[in-house]
Each structure stands twice: as C-alpha cells, then as structure tokens.
C-alpha positions as protocol buffer text, in pm:
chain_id: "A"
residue {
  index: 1
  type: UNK
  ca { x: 52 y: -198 z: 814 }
}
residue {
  index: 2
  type: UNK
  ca { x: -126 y: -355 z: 515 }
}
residue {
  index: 3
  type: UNK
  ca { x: -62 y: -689 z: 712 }
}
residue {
  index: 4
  type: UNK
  ca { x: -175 y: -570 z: 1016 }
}
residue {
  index: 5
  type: UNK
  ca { x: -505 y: -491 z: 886 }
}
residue {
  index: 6
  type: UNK
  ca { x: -528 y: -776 z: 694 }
}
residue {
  index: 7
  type: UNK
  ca { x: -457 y: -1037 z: 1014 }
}
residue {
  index: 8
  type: UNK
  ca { x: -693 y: -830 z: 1203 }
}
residue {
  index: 9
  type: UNK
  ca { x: -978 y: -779 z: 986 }
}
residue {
  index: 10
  type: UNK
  ca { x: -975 y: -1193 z: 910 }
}
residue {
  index: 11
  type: UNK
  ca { x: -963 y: -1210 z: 1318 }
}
residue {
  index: 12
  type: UNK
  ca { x: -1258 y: -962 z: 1380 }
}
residue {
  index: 13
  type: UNK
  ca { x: -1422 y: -1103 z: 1073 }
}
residue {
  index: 14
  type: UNK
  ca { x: -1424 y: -1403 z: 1270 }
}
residue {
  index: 15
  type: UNK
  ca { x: -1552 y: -1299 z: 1622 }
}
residue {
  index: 16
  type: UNK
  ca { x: -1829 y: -1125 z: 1422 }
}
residue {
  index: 17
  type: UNK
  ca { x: -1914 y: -1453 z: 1269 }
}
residue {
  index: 18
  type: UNK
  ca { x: -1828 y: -1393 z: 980 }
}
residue {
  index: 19
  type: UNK
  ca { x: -1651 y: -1671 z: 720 }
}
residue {
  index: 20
  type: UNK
  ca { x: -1305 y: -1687 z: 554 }
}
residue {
  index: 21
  type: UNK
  ca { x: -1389 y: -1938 z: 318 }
}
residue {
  index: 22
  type: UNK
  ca { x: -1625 y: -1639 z: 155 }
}
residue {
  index: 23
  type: UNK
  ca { x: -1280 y: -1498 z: 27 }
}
residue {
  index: 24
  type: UNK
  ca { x: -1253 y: -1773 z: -187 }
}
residue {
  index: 25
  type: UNK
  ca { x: -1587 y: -1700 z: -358 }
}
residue {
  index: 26
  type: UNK
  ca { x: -1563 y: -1357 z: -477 }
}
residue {
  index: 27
  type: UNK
  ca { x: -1537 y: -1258 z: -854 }
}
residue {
  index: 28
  type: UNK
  ca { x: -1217 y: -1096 z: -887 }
}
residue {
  index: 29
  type: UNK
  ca { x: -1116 y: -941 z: -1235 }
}
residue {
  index: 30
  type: UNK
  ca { x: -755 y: -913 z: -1331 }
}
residue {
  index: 31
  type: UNK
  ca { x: -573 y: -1003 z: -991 }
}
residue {
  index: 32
  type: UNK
  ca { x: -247 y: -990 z: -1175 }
}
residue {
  index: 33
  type: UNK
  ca { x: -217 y: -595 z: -1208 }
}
residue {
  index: 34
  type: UNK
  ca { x: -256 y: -574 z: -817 }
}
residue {
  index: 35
  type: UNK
  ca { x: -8 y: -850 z: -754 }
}
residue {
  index: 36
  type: UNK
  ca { x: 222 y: -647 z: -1064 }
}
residue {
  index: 37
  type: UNK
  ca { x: 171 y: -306 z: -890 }
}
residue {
  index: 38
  type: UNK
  ca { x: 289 y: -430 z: -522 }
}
residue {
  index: 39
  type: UNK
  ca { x: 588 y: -615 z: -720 }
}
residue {
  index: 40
  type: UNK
  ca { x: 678 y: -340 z: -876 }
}
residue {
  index: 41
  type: UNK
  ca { x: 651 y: -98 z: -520 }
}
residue {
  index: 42
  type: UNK
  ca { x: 865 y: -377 z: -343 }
}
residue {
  index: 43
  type: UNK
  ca { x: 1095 y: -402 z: -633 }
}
residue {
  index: 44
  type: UNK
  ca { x: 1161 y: 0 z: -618 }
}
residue {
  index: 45
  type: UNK
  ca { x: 1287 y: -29 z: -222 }
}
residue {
  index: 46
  type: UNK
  ca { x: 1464 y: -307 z: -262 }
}
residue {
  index: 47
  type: UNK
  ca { x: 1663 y: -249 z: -624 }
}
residue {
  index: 48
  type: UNK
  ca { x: 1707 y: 181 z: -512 }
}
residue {
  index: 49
  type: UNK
  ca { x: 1871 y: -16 z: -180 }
}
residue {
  index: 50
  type: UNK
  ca { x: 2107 y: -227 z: -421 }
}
residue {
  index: 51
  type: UNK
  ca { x: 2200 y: 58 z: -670 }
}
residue {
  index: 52
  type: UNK
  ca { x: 2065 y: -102 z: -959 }
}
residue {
  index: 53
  type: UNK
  ca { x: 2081 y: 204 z: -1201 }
}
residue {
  index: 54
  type: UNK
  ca { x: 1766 y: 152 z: -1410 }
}
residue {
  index: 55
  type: UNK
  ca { x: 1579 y: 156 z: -1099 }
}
residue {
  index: 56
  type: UNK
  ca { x: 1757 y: 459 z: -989 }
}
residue {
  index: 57
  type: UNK
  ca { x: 1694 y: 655 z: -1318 }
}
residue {
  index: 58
  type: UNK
  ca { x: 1324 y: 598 z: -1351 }
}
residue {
  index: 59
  type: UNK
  ca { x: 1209 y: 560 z: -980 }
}
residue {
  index: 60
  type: UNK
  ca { x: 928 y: 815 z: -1031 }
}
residue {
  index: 61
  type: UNK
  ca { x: 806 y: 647 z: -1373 }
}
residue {
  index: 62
  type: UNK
  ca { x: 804 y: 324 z: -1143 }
}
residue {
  index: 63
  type: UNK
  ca { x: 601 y: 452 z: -871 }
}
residue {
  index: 64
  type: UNK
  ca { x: 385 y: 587 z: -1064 }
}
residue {
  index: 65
  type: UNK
  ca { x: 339 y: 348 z: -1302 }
}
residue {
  index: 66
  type: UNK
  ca { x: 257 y: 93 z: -985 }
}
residue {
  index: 67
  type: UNK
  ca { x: -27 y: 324 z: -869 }
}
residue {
  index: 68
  type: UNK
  ca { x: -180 y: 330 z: -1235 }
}
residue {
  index: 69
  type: UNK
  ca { x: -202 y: -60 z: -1212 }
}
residue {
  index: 70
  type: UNK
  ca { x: -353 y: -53 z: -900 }
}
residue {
  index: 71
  type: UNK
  ca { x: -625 y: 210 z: -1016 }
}
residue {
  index: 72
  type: UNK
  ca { x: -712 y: 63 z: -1302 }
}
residue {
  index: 73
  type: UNK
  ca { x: -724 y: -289 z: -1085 }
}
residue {
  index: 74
  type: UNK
  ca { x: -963 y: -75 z: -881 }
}
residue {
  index: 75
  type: UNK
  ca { x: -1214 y: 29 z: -1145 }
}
residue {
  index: 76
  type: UNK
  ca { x: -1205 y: -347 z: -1273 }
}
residue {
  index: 77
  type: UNK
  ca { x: -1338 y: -402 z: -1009 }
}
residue {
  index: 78
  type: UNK
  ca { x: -1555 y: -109 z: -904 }
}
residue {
  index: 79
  type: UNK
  ca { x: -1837 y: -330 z: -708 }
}
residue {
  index: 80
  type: UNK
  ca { x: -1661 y: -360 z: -452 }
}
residue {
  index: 81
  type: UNK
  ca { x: -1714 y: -1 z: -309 }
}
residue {
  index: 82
  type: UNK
  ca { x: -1467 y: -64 z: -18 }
}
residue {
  index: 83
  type: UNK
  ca { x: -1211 y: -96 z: -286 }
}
residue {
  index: 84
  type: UNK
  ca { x: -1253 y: 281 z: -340 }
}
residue {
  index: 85
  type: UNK
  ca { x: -1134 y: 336 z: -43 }
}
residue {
  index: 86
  type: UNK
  ca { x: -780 y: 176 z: -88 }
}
residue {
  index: 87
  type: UNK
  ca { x: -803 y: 439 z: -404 }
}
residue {
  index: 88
  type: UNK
  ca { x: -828 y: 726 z: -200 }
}
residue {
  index: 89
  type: UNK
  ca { x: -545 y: 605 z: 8 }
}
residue {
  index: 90
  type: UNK
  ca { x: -345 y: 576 z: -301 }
}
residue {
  index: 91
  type: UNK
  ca { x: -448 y: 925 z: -470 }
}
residue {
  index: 92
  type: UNK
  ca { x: -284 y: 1055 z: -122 }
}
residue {
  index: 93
  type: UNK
  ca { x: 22 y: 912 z: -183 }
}
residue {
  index: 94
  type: UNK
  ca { x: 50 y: 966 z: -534 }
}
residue {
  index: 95
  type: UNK
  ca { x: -52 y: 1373 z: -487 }
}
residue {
  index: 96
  type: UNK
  ca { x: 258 y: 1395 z: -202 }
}
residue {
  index: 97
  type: UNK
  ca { x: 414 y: 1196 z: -421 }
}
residue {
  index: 98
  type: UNK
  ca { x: 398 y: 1433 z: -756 }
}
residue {
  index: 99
  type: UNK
  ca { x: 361 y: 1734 z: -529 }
}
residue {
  index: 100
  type: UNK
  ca { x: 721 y: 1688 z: -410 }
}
residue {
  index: 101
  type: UNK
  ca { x: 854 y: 1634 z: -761 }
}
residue {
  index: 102
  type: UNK
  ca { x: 886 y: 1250 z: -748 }
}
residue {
  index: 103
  type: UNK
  ca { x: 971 y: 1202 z: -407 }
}
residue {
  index: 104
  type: UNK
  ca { x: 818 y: 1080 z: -69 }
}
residue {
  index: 105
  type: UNK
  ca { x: 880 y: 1271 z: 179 }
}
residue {
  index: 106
  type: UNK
  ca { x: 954 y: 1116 z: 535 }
}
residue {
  index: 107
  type: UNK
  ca { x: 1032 y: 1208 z: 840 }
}
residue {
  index: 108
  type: UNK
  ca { x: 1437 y: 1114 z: 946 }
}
residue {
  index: 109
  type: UNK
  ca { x: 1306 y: 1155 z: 1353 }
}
residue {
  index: 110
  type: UNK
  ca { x: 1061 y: 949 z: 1311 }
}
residue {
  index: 111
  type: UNK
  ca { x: 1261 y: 673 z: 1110 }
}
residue {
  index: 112
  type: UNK
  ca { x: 1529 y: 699 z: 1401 }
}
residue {
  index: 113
  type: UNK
  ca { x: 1197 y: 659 z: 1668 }
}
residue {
  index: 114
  type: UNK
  ca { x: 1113 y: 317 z: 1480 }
}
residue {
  index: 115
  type: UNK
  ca { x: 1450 y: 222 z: 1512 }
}
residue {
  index: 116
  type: UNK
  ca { x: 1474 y: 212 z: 1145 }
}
residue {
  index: 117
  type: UNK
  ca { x: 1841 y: 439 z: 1152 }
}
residue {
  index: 118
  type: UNK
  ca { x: 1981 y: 284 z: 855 }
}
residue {
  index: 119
  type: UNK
  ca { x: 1706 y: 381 z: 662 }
}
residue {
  index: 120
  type: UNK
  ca { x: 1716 y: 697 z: 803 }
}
residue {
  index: 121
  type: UNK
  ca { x: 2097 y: 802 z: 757 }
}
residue {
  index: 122
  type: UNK
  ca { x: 2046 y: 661 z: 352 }
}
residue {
  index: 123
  type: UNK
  ca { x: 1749 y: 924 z: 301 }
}
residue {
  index: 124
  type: UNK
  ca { x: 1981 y: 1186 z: 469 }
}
residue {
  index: 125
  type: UNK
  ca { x: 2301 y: 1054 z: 265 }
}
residue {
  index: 126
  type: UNK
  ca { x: 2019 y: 1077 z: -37 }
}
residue {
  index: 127
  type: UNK
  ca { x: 2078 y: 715 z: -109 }
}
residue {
  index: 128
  type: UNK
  ca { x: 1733 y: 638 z: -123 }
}
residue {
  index: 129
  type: UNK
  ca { x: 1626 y: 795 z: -429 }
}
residue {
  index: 130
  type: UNK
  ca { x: 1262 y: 755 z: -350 }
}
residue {
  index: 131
  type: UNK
  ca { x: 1235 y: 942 z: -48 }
}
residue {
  index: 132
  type: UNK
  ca { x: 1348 y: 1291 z: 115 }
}
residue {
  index: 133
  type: UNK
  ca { x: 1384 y: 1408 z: 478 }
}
residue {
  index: 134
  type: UNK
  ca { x: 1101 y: 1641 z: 544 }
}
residue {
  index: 135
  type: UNK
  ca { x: 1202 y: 2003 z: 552 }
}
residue {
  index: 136
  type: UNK
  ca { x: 1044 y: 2365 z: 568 }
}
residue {
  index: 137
  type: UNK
  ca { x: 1022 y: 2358 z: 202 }
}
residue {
  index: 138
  type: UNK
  ca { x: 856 y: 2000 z: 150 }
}
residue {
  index: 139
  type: UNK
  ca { x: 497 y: 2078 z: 49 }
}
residue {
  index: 140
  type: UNK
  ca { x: 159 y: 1906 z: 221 }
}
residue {
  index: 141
  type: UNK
  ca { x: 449 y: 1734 z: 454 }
}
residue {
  index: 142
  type: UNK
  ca { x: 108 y: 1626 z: 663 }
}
residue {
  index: 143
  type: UNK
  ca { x: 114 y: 1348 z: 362 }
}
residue {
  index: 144
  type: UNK
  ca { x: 406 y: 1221 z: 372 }
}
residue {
  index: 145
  type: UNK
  ca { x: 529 y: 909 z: 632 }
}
residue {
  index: 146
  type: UNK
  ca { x: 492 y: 1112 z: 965 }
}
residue {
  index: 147
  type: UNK
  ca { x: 329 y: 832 z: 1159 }
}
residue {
  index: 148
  type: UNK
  ca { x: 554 y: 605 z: 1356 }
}
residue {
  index: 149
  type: UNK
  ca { x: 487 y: 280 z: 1458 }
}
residue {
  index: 150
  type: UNK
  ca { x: 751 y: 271 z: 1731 }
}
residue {
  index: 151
  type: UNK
  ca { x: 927 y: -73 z: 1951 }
}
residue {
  index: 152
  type: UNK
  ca { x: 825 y: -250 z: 2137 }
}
residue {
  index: 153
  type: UNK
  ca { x: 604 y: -280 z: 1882 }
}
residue {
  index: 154
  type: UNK
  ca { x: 755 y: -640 z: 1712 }
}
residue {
  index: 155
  type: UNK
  ca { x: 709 y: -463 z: 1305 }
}
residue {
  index: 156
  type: UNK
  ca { x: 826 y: -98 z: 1355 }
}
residue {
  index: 157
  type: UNK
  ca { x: 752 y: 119 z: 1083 }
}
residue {
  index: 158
  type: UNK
  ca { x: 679 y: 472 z: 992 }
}
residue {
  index: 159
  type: UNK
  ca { x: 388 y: 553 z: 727 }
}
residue {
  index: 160
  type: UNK
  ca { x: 139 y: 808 z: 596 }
}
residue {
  index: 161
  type: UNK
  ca { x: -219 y: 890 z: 597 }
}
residue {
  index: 162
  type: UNK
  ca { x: -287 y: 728 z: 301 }
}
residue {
  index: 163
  type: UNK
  ca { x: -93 y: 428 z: 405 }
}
residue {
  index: 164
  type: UNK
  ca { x: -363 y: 415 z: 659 }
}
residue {
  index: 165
  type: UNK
  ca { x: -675 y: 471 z: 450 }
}
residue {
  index: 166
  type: UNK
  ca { x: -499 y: 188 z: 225 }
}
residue {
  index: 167
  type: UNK
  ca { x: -522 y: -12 z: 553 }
}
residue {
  index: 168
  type: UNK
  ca { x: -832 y: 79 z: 646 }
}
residue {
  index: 169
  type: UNK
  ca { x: -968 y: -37 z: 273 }
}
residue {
  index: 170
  type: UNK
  ca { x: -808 y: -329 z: 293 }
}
residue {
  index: 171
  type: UNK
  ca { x: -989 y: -417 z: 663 }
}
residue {
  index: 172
  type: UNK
  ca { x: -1304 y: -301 z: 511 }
}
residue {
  index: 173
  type: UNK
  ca { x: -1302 y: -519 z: 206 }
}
residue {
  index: 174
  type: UNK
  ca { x: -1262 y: -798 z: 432 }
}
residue {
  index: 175
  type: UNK
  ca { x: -1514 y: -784 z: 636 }
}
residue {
  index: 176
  type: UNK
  ca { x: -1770 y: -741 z: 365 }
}
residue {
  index: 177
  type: UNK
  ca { x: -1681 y: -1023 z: 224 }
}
residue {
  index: 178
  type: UNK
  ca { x: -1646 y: -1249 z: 534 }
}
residue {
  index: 179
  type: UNK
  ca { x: -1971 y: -1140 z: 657 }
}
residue {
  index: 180
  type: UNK
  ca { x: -2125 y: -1142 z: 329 }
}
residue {
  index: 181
  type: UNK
  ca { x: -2422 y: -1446 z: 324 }
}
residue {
  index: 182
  type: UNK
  ca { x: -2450 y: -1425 z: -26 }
}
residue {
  index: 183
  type: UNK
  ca { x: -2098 y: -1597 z: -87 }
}
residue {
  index: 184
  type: UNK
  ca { x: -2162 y: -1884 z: 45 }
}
residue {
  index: 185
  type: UNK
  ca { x: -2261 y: -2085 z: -311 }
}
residue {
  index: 186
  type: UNK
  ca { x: -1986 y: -2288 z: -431 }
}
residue {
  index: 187
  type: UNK
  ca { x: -1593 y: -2318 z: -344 }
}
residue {
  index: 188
  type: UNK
  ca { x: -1385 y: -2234 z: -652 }
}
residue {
  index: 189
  type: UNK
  ca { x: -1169 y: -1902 z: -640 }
}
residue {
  index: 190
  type: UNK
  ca { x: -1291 y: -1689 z: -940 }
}
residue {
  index: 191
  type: UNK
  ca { x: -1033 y: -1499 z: -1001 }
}
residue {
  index: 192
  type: UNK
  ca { x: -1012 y: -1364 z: -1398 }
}
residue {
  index: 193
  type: UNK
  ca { x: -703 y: -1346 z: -1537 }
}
residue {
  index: 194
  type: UNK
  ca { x: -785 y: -1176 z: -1843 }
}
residue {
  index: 195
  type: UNK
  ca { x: -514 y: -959 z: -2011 }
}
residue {
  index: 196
  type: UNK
  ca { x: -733 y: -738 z: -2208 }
}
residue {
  index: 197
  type: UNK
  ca { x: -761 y: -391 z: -2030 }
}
C-alpha cells in the first residue's frame, strides 16, 4: 500500500504540476530512525517466517520498539504537519496492536481472498507469532487487517485502517512538497544524520 501511494502521489504530484526534484530539497532530521523502524518491521515478518528464535521471543518488544522510532522520527520532524498523519495511522496500529496483547489481528478469509493462503494457514497453525485470526473475542477487530486488496489486482494484500491513514500520510506529504514553490532554491538533499535524540 505504502508503495501505492507513494507511485501515485509522485504521478498526481505531477499532473498537478507539481516538481519531484522539490523532494530533494527538504530538511529532513534523522532519516535513519525511519529507515531503522521499517528495517526492523520487515525484519519481524521475515525472521518470525524463518523461526529465528530471538525474533520469536521478543516480537512484541520489536514491534513496538519500531513504532517508537518512527514517532520520535515524527516529532523530529514535526513541521511537516502531514507527517502527523502517518502518526495517527501508526497509534492505530499500535492500540490494536497492545489491545490484543501483542498481536495483530487479521482476518484468515480475507488472507485466503488475496490469495495469500500460505500466510493464512501459518496464522491459523500460529506460526506467525505476530498475528492472530480474528475471532469473537479479538477486541476493536475493526483495527486490525480487514481490508483486502484482492487479484487481479497485480500486489494483493490485506491491511488495516491505519495502514491506510499511513498511506494516506505518506500521499499527503508528497504532494506538499512537490507542489511546494518554496523548494525550489538549491539541489543538495539535506538530510541530517545526527545521532543525538
């Protein structure tokens, strides 16, 4: 999704006349914790899906260490007011997230609809220690990843809500940059890379 939204928002950013080389003129502080927090969220999947124990035994200090990066990469950067919105995506998560005693729930239909039944028969098996199937006992379930992205869509994929204010964040951000006049002084990427938090 996040790549959906970013392809699209550079695309309408365009149409709308807006200018990608703007990106590269934005004052970004401390780049590295975002770039650390989606390692670590792609690292979870991917070593829970290997068995790599350390993963297995801290998953939810993981996750939740990966939205405290990206927080605190937030207010670093709190300027950029479409960046709260990403925040709000990620409270979601995190509340369902905490609410459900370290687990995301997600729904095993709606894995199976996005063709995704490998997935789907781990998080049943409980494989998958970061999610769980959606029952009558998971609570705010309307957070968890209901929404299916189905084929013959070419990326199928399930998410939740606050996958999709995430999104929507991201497209925002974007276009306020792109179709912000005032970036157009200079060239150089400013990104800090200060380690002092």
């Amino acid at each position: 999704m996040l790549l959906e939204s970013l392809v699209g928002s550079v695309v309408i950013g365009f149409i709308r006349g807006g200018k990608l080389r703007r990106l590269t003129n934005i004052r970004f502080k401390r780049i590295w914790i975002f770039l650390l927090a989606i390692a670590v969220q792609l690292g979870i999947v991917f070593l829970t899906i290997n068995e790599v124990e350390f993963v297995l035994k801290y998953t939810k200090e993981l996750y939740i260490i990966s939205y405290a990066l990206l927080f605190i990469g937030i207010i670093s950067n709190f300027k950029y007011k479409s960046l709260w919105v990403i925040a709000i995506g990620g409270a979601l998560n995190l509340f369902s997230f905490i609410a459900n005693k370290g687990k995301i729930p997600v729904s095993v239909e709606g894995l199976e609809l996005a063709g995704l039944k490998e997935m789907a028969e781990l998080v049943k098996q409980g494989k998958m220690t970061l999610y769980e199937p959606i029952t009558e006992a998971t609570k705010y379930s309307f957070l968890g990843d209901i929404i299916t992205v189905p084929e013959p869509y070419p990326f199928p994929h399930i998410l939740s809500i606050g996958d999709m204010v995430i999104a929507l964040g991201l497209f925002i951000f974007i276009q306020s940059i792109m179709l912000n006049e005032g970036l157009d002084r200079g060239g150089m990427i400013r990104f800090s890379y200060r380690h002092r938090i």
